[in-house]
MIKEMAR-17797 format. One record per residue (C-alpha): residue in three letters; x, y, z. Coordinates in steps of 0.25 Angstrom, whole numbers, padded with zeros to 4 digits, always signed. Example, Ala and Ser with C-alpha at 12.3 -4.5 7.8 and 13.67 -1.06 7.14 Angstrom:
<pts>
ALA+0049-0018+0031SER+0055-0004+0029
</pts>
This chain:
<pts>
UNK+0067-0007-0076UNK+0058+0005-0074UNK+0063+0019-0080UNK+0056+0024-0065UNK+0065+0013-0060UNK+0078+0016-0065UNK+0076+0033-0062UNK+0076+0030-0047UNK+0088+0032-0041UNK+0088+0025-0026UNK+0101+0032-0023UNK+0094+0045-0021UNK+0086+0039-0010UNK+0095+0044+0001UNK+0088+0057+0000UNK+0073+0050+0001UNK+0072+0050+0017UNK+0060+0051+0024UNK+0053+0062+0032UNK+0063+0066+0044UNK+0057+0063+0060UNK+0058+0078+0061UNK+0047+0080+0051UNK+0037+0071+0059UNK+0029+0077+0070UNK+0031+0072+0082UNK+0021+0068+0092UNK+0019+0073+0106UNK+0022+0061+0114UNK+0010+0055+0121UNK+0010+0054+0135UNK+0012+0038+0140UNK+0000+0037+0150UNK+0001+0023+0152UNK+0015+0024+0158UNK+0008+0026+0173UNK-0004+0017+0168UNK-0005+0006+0180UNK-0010-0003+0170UNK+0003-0003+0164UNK+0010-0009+0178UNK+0002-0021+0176UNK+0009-0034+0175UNK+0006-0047+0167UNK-0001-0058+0171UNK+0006-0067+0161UNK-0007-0069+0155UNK-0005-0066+0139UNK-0017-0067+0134UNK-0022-0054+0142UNK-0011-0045+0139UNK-0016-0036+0130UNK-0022-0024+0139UNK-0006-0025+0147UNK+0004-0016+0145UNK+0013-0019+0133UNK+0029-0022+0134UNK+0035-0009+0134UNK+0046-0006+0123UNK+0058+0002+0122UNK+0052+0006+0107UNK+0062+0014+0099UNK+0065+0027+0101UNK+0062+0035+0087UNK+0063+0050+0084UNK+0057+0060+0093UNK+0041+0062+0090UNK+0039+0048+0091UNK+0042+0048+0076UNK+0048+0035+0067UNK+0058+0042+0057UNK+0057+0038+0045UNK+0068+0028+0039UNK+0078+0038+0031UNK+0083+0030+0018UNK+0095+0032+0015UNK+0109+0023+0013UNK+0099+0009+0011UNK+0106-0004+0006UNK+0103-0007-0008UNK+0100-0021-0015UNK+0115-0018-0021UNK+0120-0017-0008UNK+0117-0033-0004UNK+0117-0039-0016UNK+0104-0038-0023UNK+0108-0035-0037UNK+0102-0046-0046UNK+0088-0048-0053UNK+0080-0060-0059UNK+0072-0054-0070UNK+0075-0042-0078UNK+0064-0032-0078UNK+0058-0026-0068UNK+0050-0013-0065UNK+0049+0000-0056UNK+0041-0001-0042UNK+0041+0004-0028UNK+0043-0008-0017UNK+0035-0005-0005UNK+0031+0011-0005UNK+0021+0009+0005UNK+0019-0002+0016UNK+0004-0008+0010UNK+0014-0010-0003UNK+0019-0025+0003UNK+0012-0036+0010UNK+0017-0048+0015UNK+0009-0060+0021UNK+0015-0071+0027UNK+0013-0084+0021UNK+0010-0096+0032UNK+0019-0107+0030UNK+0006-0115+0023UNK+0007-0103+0013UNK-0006-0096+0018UNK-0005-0081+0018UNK-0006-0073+0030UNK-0017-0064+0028UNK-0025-0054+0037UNK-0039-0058+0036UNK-0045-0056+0050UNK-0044-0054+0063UNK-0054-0064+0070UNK-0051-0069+0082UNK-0052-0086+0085UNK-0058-0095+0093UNK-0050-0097+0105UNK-0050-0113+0103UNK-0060-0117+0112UNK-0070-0115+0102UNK-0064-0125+0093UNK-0070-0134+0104UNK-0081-0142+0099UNK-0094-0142+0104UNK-0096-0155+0100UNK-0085-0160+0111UNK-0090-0149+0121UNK-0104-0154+0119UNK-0100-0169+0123UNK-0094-0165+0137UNK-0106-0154+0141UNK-0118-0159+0148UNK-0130-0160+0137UNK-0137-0150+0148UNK-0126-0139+0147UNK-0125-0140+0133UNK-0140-0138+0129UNK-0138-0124+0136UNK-0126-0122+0131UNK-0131-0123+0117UNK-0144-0115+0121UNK-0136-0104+0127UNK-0129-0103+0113UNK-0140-0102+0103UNK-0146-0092+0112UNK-0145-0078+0107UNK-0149-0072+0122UNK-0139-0079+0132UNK-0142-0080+0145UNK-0133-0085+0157UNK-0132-0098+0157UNK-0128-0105+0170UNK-0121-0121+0171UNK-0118-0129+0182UNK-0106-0135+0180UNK-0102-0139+0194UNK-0103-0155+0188UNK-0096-0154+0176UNK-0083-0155+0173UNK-0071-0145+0169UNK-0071-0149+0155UNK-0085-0147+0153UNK-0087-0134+0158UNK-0075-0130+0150UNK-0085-0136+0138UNK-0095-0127+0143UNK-0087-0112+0145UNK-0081-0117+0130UNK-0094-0117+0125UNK-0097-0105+0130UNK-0086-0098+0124UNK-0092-0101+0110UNK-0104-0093+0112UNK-0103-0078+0110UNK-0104-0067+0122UNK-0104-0078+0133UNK-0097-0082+0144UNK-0094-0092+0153UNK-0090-0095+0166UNK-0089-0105+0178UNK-0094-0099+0191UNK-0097-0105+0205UNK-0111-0103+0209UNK-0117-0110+0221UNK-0107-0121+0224UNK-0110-0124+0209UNK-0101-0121+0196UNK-0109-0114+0185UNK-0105-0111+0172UNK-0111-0100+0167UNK-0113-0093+0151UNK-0118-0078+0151UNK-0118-0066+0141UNK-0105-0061+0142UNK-0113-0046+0140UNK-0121-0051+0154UNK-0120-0045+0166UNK-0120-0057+0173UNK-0105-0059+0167UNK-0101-0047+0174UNK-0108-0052+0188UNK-0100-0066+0185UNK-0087-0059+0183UNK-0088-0067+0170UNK-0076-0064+0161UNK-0076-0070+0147UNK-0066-0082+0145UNK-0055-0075+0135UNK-0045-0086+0137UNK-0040-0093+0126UNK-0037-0110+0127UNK-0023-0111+0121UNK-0026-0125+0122UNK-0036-0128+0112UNK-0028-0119+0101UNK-0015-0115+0097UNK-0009-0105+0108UNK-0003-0098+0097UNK-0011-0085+0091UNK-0007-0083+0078UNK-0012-0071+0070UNK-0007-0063+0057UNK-0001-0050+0060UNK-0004-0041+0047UNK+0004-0027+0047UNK+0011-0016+0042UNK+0023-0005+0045UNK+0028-0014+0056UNK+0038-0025+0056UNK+0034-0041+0061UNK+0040-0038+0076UNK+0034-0020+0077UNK+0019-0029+0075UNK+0022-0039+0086UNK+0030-0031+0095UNK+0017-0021+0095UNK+0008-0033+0096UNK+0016-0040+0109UNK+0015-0026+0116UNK+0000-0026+0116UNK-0001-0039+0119UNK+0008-0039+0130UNK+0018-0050+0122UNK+0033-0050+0118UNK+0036-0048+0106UNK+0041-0062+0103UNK+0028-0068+0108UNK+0025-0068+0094UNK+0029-0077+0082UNK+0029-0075+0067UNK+0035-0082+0054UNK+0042-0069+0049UNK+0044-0055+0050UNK+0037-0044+0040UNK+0042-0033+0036UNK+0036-0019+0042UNK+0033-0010+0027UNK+0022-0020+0025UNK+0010-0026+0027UNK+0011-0042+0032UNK+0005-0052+0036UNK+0011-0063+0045UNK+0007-0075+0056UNK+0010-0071+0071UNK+0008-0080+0083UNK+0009-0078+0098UNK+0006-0087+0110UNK-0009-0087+0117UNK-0011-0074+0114UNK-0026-0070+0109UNK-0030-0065+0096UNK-0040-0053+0102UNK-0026-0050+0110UNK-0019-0048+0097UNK-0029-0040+0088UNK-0031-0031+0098UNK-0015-0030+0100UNK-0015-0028+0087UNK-0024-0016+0086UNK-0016-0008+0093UNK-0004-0009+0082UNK-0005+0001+0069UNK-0003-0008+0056UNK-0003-0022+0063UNK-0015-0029+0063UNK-0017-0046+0067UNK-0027-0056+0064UNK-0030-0071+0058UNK-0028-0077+0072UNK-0026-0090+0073UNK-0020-0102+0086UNK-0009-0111+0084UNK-0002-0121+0091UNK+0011-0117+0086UNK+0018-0102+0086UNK+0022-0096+0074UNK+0038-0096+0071UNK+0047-0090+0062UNK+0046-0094+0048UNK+0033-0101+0049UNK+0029-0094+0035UNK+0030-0098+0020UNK+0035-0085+0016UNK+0028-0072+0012UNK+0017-0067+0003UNK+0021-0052-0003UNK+0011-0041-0009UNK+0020-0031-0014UNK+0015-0017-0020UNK+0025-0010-0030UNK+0021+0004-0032UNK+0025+0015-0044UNK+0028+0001-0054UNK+0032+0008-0068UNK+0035-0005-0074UNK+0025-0009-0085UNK+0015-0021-0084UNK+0023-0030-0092UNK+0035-0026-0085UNK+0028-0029-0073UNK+0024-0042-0078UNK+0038-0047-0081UNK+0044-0044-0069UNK+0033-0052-0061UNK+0034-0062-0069UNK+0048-0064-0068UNK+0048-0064-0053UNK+0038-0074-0052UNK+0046-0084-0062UNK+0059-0082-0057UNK+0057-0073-0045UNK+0069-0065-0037UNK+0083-0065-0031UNK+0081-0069-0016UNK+0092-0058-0012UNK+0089-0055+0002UNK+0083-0041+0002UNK+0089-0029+0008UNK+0084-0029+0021UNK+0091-0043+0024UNK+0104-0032+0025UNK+0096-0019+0031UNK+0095-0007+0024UNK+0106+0004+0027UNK+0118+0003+0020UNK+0126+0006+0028UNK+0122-0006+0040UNK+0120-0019+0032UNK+0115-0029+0041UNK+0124-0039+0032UNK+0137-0031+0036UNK+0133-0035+0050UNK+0132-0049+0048UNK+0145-0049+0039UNK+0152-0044+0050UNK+0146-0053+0060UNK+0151-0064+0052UNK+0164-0058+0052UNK+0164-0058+0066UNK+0166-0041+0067UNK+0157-0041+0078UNK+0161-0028+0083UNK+0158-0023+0066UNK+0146-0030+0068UNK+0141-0023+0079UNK+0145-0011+0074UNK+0137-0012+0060UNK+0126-0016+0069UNK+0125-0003+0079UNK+0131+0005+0068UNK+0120+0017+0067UNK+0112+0018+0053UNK+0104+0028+0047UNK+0088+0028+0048UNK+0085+0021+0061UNK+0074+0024+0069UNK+0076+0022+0083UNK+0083+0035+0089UNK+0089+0024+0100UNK+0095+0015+0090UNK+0101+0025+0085UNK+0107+0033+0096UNK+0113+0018+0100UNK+0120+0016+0087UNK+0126+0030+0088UNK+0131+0026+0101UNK+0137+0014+0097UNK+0143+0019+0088UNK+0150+0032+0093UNK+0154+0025+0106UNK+0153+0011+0106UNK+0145+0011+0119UNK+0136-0002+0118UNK+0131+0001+0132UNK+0128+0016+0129UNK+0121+0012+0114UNK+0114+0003+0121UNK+0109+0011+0129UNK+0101+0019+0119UNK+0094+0007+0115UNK+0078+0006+0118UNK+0076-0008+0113UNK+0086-0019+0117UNK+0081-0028+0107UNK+0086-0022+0096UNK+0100-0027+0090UNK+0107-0016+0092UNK+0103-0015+0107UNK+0106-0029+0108UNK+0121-0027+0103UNK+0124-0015+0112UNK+0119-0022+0125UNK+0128-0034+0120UNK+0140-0025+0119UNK+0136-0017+0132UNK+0137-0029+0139UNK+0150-0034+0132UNK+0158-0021+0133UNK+0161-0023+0118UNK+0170-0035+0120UNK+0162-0045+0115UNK+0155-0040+0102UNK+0151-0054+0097UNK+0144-0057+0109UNK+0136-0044+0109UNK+0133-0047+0095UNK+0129-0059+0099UNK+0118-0055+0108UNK+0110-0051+0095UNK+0098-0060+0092UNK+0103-0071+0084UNK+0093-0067+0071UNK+0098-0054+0072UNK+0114-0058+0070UNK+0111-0069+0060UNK+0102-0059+0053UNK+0116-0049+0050UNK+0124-0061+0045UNK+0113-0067+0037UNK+0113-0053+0030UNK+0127-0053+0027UNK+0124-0070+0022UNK+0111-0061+0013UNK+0120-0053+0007UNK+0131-0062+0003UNK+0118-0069-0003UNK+0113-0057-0011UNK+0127-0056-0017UNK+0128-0069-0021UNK+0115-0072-0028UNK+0117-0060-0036UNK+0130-0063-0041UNK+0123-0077-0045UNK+0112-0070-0051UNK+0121-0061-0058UNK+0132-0073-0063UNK+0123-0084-0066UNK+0110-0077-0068UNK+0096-0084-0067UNK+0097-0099-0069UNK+0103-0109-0060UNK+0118-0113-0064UNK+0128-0124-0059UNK+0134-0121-0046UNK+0121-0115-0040UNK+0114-0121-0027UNK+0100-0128-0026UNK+0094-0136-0016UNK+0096-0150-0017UNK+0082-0152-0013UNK+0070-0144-0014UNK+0068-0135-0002UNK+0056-0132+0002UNK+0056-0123+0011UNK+0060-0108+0012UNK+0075-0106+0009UNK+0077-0093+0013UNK+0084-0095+0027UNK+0080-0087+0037UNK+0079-0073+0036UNK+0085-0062+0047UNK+0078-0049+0044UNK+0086-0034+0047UNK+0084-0019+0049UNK+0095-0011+0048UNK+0085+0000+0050UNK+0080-0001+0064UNK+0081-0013+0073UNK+0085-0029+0073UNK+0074-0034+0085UNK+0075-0048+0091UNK+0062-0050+0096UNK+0067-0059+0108UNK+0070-0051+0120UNK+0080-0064+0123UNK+0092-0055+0117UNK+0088-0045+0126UNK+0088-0053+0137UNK+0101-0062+0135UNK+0109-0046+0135UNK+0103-0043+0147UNK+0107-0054+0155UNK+0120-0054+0151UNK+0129-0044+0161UNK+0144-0044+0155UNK+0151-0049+0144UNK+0156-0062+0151UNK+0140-0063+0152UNK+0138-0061+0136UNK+0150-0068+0132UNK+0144-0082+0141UNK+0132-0079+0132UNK+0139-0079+0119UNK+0145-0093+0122UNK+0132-0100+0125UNK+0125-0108+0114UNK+0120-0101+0102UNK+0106-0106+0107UNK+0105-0096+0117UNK+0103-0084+0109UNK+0093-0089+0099UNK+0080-0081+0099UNK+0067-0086+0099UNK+0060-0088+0086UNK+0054-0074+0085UNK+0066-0066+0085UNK+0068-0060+0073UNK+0073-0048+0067UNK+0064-0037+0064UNK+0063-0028+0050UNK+0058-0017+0049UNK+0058-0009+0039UNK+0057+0005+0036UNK+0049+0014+0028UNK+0057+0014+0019UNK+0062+0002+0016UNK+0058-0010+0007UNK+0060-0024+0014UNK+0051-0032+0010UNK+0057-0046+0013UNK+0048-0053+0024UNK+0059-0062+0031UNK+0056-0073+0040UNK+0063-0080+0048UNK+0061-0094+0047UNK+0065-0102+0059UNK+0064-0115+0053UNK+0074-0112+0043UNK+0080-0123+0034UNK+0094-0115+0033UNK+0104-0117+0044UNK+0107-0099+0044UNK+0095-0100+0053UNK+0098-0111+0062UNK+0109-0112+0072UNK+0121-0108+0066UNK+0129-0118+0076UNK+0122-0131+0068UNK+0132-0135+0059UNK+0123-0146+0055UNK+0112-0140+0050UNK+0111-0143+0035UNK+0107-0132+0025UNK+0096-0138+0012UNK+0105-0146+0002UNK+0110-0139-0010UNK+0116-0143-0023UNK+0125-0137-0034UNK+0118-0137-0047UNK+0128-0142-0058UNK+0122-0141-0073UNK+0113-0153-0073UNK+0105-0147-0063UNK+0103-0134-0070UNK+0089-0136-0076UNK+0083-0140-0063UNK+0085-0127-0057UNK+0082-0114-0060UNK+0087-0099-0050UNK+0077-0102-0040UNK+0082-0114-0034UNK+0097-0109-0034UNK+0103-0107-0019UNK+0114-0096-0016UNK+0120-0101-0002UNK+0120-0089+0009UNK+0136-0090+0012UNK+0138-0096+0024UNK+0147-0111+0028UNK+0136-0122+0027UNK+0130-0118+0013UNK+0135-0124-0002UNK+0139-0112-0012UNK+0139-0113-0024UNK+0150-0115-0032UNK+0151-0102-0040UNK+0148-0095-0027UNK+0157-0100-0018UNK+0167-0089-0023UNK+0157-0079-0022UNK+0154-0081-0008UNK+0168-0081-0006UNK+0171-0069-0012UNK+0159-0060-0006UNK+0163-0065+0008UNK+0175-0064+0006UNK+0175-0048+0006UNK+0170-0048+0018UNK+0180-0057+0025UNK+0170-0070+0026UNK+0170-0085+0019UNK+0157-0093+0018UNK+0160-0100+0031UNK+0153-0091+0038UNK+0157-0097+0052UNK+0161-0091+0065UNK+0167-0094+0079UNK+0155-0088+0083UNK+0142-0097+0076UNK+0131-0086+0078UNK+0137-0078+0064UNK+0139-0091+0057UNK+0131-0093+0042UNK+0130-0106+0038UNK+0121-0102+0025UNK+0110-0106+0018UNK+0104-0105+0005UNK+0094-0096-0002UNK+0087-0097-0016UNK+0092-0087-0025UNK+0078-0084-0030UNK+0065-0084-0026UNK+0051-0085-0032UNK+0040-0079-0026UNK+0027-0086-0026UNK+0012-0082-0029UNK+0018-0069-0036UNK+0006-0060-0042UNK+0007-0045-0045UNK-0002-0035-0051UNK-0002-0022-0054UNK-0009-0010-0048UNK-0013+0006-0052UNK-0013+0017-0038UNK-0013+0031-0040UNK-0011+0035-0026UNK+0002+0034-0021UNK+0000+0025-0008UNK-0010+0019-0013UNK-0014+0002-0005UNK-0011-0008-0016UNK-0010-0017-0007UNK-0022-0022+0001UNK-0017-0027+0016UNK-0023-0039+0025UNK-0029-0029+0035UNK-0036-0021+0024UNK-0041-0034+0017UNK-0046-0040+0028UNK-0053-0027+0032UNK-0059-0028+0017UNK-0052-0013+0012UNK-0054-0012-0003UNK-0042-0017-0009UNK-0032-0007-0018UNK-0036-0008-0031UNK-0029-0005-0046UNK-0031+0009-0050UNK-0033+0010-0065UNK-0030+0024-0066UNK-0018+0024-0054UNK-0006+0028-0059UNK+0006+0021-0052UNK+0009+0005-0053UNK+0010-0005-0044UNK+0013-0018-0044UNK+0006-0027-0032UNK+0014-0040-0030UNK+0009-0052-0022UNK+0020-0064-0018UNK+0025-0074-0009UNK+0039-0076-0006UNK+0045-0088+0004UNK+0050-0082+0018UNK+0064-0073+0017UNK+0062-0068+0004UNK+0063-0053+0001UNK+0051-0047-0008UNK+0060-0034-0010UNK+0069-0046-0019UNK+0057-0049-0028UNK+0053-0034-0029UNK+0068-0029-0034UNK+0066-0042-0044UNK+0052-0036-0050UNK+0057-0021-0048UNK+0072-0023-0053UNK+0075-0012-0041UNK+0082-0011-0027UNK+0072-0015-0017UNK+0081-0006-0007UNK+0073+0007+0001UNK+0081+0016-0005UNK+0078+0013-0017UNK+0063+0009-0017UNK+0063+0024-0005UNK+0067+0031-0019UNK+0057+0025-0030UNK+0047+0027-0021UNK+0052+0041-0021UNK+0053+0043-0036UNK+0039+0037-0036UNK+0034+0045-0027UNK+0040+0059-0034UNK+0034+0052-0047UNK+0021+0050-0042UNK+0019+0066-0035UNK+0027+0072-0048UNK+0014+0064-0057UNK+0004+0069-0046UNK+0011+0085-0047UNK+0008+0082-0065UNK-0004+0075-0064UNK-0009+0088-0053UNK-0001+0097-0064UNK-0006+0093-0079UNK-0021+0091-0072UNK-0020+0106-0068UNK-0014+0109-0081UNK-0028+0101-0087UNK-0039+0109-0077UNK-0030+0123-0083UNK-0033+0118-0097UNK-0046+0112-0094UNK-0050+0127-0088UNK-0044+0134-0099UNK-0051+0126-0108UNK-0063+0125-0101UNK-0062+0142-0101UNK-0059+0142-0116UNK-0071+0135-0119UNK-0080+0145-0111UNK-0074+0156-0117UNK-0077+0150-0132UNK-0092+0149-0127UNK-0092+0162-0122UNK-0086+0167-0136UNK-0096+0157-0142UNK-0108+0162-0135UNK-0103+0178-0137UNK-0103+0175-0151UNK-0117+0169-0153UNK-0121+0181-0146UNK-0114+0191-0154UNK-0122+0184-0170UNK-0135+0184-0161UNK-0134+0199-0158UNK-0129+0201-0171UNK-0140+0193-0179UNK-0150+0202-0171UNK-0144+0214-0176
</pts>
């Protein structure tokens, strides 16, 4: 490891914080002149495709500091890799680098389930399907009379009105007739009735005649000759999946779970990922999309079929390290290493949130303790660097008065967890805690106890790792046949930070029917169907600016492991497994071995039974993770203990500005920018890393494998920091010693002119004396 490595201290960091709210400058608030705007008081029609000009949904946004100013995340107490687990390495040696200093330092596309890359690569607009009609067929049903004109009328460059009387014909026909008109450019057509007689007529759309007509041209789409599916890539940066289409469904008039995608992205990065949405138009959508600052659409395309969660073959990473000190062949090794034998697949940090203090795993442990009333506690429990003043103020209620009505009160958006909670215990008076805690989005209380399973996990592989070391050895688990598909099981993403959202308003719903606690307690005891969220609720990340999460988790509906069906299916078989014995030894190598996430379905491996044991036993849990109530029980799965990324390249770059783009993004490509290029003559190292990796796997886990560091923000907030003062300390030398030069340089230069002058005084002096 890097000498610049090993001088950082990451304990320090607490006393790294970012610029204080009362430093910005705040902003005169704007008077709101569309609050008396009678356009506003228009209903809607139901019609979706012309939504766009309509006033959007209004939103309870959350209420941050005065000024209209976000403050800035504050780090301070942040869990460490230590903290859950992450302890172990594969390789050996490894070298100094920055994770993620700047947003355009990490890009993430989406890879389709064929393996293509989703890539930004232009923003047309397709033929609405009736195109795809052939003239051929169109020519067979049109009158040869009607179609001589027609084809005249095309070729011409100076179109005149062309008038066809269709009184005689039939429906279809003159369907064949308006589609063929809808090819040509700057035309449009229409059906009128004209003295007793049905004429079809083509003019200019420019001529003055369509104004005459009332002639309006035919913007409707036939959903019927295409898929009704739009789907398009959404391509942005510093907003989570769920900011980008929230923004998107208020310009367009939608709810937010109109859309469907195959995973979420994180927010400190540029990505790239599939969206659909029903019969909703392309121009609709770029011109939505205008309107947002970092969020940008395109590649449209119609399909029979909507997106769903999970429709992806994982992720394809470009990853810039800055201020790299290791050497090339240092460099070289460590790459080299990680595509042979690639990483531990420990669950990253923000599987467990980030503050210390708040683990989302001490949630779910005490969920499957059955502590409700702990667990509701840990979850309203108020924590340092949030964001929204309202969220805040409710906590602090909670806590100081245990007034659920009061705390909820507070709250501006009910679709946030913690809103959901206190209206569950407003309504229940408090007696019924596991009811109100039941009333949470079922991906939200399966996230906290699969956190909890995620860190047993950690704890587990790295006493393996640390016991056995890297080759396979009898007692461990492999599949008894070759699986396929992804084995990572479904991933639930949190933030400790800001907020858990469910996208459905269904929660929100169910709470506010529900009157009394005789109401809520009728509720709990129907079948677990009824609280099961359509496809698109998910949990949202986001992360801060501080923060390095650079696992892209999906949530793969499909999913082969039983965590992620209904818990109540007993049936439901996991993939077989075997037990290797000695035989079986040079067959396998670390990358196939299983390590079972505890729960009372899996196989454990026989040296790991008692370590299961042990660990939950501190906390007063078996492996039978079983309850009365079947919403917080974990049957388990399994997970590889490694995992090797594919189609791993790297390079290394020279930049001598400090923010310099290493990166190029799609929107910039696409655009045809000139790409960031190699600076000879730069002074700092960076290291650009290009990767795929299957579906809920954390990147940060390959980083910290190459880099032989905590991928925690604390840590990487205070080596960016000691960059940072390295880099403006080699500035104020560089600025120093080239002063020093031009001194020396001037003095120098002075010397010499005073030598001439001597020179010259003297050659004067012999001439006056030789004339003498």
């Amino acid at each position: 490891m890097s000498e610049a490595n090993e001088s950082i201290d990451p304990d320090n960091t607490c006393a790294i914080k970012a610029k204080s709210s009362q430093e910005c400058t705040s902003e005169k608030p704007k008077k709101d002149f569309r609050k008396n705007n009678r356009w506003n008081k228009k209903k809607n029609n139901g019609s979706r495709n012309d939504n766009f000009n309509k006033s959007p949904f209004k939103r309870n946004l959350p209420n941050f500091h005065s000024g209209g100013k976000r403050r800035k995340l504050e780090v301070g107490n942040r869990l460490k890799e230590r903290d859950v687990g992450i302890t172990e390495f594969i390789g050996s040696e490894g070298f100094f680098g920055v994770i993620k200093e700047r947003y355009s330092d990490f890009h993430v596309n989406e890879l389709a389930p064929d393996g293509q890359i989703a890539k930004l690569t232009n923003q047309d607009i397709p033929s609405d399907g009736e195109e795809h009609d052939s003239m051929e067929e169109s020519k067979k049903i049109i009158p040869d009379t009607i179609w001589k004109q027609l084809q005249e009328l095309k070729e011409s460059k100076n179109k005149n009105v062309l008038e066809i009387d269709v009184t005689d014909i039939s429906k279809d026909q003159r369907k064949a007739i308006h589609n063929i008109a809808k090819t040509m450019k700057d035309v449009l057509s229409q059906t009128i009735d004209k003295e007793n007689k049905k004429i079809l007529m083509i003019l200019p759309n420019e001529d003055s005649n369509s104004a005459s007509y009332n002639f309006r041209k035919d913007n409707r789409i036939n959903w019927r000759n295409q898929g009704k599916y739009c789907y398009f890539l959404l391509h942005k940066v510093n907003m989570d999946t769920m900011d980008a289409l929230n923004r998107l469904a208020m310009n367009l008039h939608l709810k937010p779970n109109s859309f469907t995608y195959a995973g979420t992205k994180d927010r400190r990065a540029w990505t790239t990922q599939w969206v659909s949405v029903r019969k909703i138009r392309p121009t609709n959508i770029l011109r939505a999309a205008k309107t947002i600052r970092g969020a940008y659409v395109g590649n449209f395309k119609f399909e029979t079929e909507c997106l769903k969660l999970g429709m992806l073959n994982g992720n394809c990473f470009r990853i810039a390290l800055r201020n790299v000190s290791g050497t090339d062949k240092q460099i070289e090794k460590s790459m080299i290493s990680l595509r042979d034998h690639g990483f531990i697949n420990y669950y990253g940090l923000q599987r467990f949130g980030t503050v210390a203090t708040i683990p989302t795993y001490e949630i779910g442990k005490a969920l499957l303790q059955g502590k409700w009333n702990e667990a509701i506690d840990l979850i309203l429990k108020p924590r340092e660097g949030e964001n929204d003043e309202d969220l805040i103020e409710a906590r602090k209620i909670y806590e100081e008065t245990k007034d659920a009505s009061a705390a909820y009160k507070r709250m501006r958006r009910c679709n946030k967890v913690e809103a959901i909670l206190l209206k569950g215990l407003s309504i229940t008076n408090s007696n019924n805690p596991q009811g109100a805690l039941d009333l949470i989005p079922r991906n939200a209380r399966l996230m906290y106890i699969h956190a909890y399973q995620s860190f047993v996990w950690n704890h587990m592989v790295s006493r393996r790792i640390k016991e056995f070391g890297r080759n396979p050895v009898v007692g461990d688990l492999v599949y008894e046949k070759d699986i396929k598909s992804d084995d990572n099981e479904e991933e639930f993403v949190c933030n400790n930070e800001e907020e858990l959202v469910a996208e459905d308003e269904e929660s929100n719903e169910k709470i506010s029917e529900l009157g009394n606690e005789e109401d809520v307690n009728k509720e709990m005891e129907k079948p677990s169907e009824t609280f099961e969220e359509s496809p698109n609720i998910l949990i949202k990340e986001i992360t801060d600016t501080t923060e390095c999460c650079l696992k892209i988790d999906e949530n793969a509906e499909k999913s082969k492991i039983t965590n992620e069906k209904d818990e109540n299916d007993d049936s439901h078989n996991l993939p077989m497994v075997k037990i290797l014995k000695e035989k079986d030894l040079p067959n396998y190598n670390l990358a196939d071995v299983l390590m079972p996430q505890v729960g009372w379905k899996v196989t454990y491996p026989p040296y790991a039974k008692p370590w299961f044991d042990e660990f939950l036993a501190k906390d007063g849990l078996t492996t039978d993770l079983r309850q009365k109530n079947k919403k917080y029980n974990l049957g388990g799965a399994y997970r590889k203990i490694l995992q090797i990324p594919s189609n791993l390249s790297w390079n290394i770059m020279h930049y001598s500005k400090k923010h310099s783009d290493l990166i190029m993004c799609d929107i910039n490509e696409m655009r045809k920018s000139p790409a960031p290029k190699d600076d000879p003559e730069g002074q700092i190292k960076a290291l650009i890393i290009e990767m795929s990796l299957k579906s809920s796997t954390y990147a940060t886990m390959a980083l910290r494998e190459i880099l032989k560091s905590d991928t925690s923000s604390q840590v990487q907030a205070a080596q960016s920091a000691a960059c940072d003062v390295k880099f403006e300390n080699s500035n104020i030398s560089k600025d120093t010693a080239e002063s020093k030069n031009a001194i020396e340089d001037d003095n120098k230069s002075n010397d010499t002119e005073k030598h001439f002058e001597i020179e010259e005084q003297k050659i004067a002096d012999d001439k006056i004396e030789a004339s003498n």
